[in-house]
N, C-alpha and C positions, 0 to 999 in steps of 0.2 A: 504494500500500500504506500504512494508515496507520501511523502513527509507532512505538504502541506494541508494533504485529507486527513491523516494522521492529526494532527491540531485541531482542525477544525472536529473532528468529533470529538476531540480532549476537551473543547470548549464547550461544545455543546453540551457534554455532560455535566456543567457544571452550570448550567441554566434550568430552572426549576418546571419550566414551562414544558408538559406535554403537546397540548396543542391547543387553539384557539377557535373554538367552534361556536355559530349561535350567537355571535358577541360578549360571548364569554370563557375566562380565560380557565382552562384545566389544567391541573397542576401534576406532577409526576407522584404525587401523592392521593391524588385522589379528591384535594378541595380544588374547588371552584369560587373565581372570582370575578366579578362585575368590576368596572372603570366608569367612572361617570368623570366628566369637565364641568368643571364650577366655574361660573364667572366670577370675579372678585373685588370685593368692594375696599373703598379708601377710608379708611376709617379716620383719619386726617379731618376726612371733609365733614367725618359728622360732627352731632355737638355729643357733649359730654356723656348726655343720658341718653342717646340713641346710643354711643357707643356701648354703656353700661347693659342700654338693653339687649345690645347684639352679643356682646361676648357672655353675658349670663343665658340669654337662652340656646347657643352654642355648648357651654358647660353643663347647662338641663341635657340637652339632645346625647351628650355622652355618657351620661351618668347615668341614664336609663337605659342604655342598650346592654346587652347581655353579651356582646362581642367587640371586639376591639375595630376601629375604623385605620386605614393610614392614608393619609395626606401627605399630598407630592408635590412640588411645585419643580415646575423646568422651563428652565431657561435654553433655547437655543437660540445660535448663528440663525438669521435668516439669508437668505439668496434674494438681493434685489437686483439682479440682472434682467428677469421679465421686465420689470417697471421699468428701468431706465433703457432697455431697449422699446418699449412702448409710448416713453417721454418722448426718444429721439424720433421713433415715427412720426409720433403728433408736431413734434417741432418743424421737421422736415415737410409737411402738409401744410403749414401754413401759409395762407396767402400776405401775408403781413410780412414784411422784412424788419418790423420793428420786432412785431409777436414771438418768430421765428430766431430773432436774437435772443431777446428775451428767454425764452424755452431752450435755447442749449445752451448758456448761460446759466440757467437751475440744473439742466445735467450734471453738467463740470461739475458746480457745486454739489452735489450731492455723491458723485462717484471722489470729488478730494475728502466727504467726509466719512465714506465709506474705507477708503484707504487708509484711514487714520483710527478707524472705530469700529468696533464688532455692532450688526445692526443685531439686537436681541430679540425674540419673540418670549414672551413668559408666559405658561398657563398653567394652572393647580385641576388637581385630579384629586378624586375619593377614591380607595380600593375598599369594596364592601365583600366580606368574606363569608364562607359558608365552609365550614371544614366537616367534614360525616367522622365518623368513629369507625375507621376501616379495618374491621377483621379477619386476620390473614390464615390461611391456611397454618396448622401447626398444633403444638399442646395449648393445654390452659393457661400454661403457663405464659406462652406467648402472644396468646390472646389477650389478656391483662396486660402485658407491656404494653402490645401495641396500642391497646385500648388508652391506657395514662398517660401514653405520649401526645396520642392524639390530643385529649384534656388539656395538658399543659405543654402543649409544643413544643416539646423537647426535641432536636434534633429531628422535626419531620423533615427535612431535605435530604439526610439521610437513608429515609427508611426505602425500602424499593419501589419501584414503579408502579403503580396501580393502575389499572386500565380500567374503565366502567363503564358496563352495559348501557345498552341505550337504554335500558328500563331503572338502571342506578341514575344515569345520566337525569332523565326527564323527571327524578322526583327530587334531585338535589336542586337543579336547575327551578323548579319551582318556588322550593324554599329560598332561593338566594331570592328569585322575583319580590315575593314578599318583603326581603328584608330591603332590596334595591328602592323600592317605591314608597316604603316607611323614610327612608334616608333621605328620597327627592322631595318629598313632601313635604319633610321637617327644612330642609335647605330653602324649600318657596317660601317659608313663611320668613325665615330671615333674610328672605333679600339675596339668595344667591341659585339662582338658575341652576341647575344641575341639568345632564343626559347623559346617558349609557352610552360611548363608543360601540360602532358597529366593528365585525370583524375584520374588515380591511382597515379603516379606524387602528384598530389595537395593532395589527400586525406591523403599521408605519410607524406607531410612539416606540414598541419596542426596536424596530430599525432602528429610530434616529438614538434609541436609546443606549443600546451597544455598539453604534458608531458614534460617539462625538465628536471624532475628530471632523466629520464631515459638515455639510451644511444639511439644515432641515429637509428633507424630501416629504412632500405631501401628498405624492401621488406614485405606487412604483408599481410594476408590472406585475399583476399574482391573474393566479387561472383562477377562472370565472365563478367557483366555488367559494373563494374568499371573498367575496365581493358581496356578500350577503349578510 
């Protein structure tokens, strides 16, 4: 096998992600996870006691959940090469020789301050989990492990690979539903939009996610299966 396949499976094994079906993400464990995009608010701009209200009913919305939520926020490089080749056409269309200055004049300036500065995009996610208690073939004994592990999350990225039925699939999948739509709900009333990525969606954040060296990609080639 050569070297660089070699890696690339050494890598891959060290990604927790079985596969991403349904717009939601299956773990090599056996939980399942939803991704929702939250819009975000300036809390700057509010006043005192709307702040007070927003971060106390944020600390309610946690406190009564029986599972743990993680919040991510990411920042990438955006690619503004579309735009300013779309500048330059429009400048180049104009029938104004003042207009037409004008417009590649704001090019320039914006490709010198691109030169100079990473253009950033930032947006924050919710990861809403749904973990089952998966019972493996073996004694009692390790039935009870696996079982406590589960419980307290002890080194589940360790434990083997789980594969689940479509009939495990659709009744976990339901229960995460429920908890996704408890979580959107509670996010409208404070003022922050929330939606579930779809699965081409998820399969792009994770690209742009173990490539950073590159720039944001929003749109990348997957067979027609992902696109759902």
């Amino acid at each position: 096998m050569p070297q660089k396949q070699k890696e690339a499976l050494s890598s891959q094994s060290l990604i927790p992600i079985y596969q991403v079906k349904r717009g939601i993400v299956v773990l090599k464990n056996g939980s399942l996870r939803s991704i929702l995009e939250v819009s975000g608010i300036n809390l700057d701009l509010k006043s005192e006691n709307e702040q007070t209200s927003i971060l106390t009913s944020w600390r309610n919305l946690l406190n009564n959940l029986d599972y743990s939520l993680e919040v991510i926020t990411c920042s990438r490089r955006v690619n503004i090469s579309p735009y300013l080749n779309l500048l330059g056409e429009r400048a180049s269309q104009e029938q104004s020789e003042l207009l037409k200055i004008q417009g590649e004049d704001y090019c320039n300036f914006i490709r010198n301050i691109v030169a100079e500065n990473n253009i950033m995009r930032k947006k924050f996610y919710i990861v809403v989990p749904y973990d089952p208690i998966i019972l493996k073939p073996g004694g009692i004994f390790n039935q009870l492990t696996g079982a406590f592990r589960g419980l307290l999350n002890i080194n589940r990225q360790n434990l083997a690979s789980v594969v689940l039925s479509e009939d495990e699939f659709n009744q976990y999948y339901q229960q995460l539903l429920i908890r996704r739509d408890t979580i959107i709900s509670n996010l409208y009333r404070l003022g922050l939009p929330g939606r579930p990525l779809e699965t081409k969606e998820i399969i792009e954040l994770f690209f742009n996610y173990y490539n950073p060296e590159s720039f944001e990609r929003e749109s990348l080639a997957l067979p027609e299966e992902f696109n759902r």
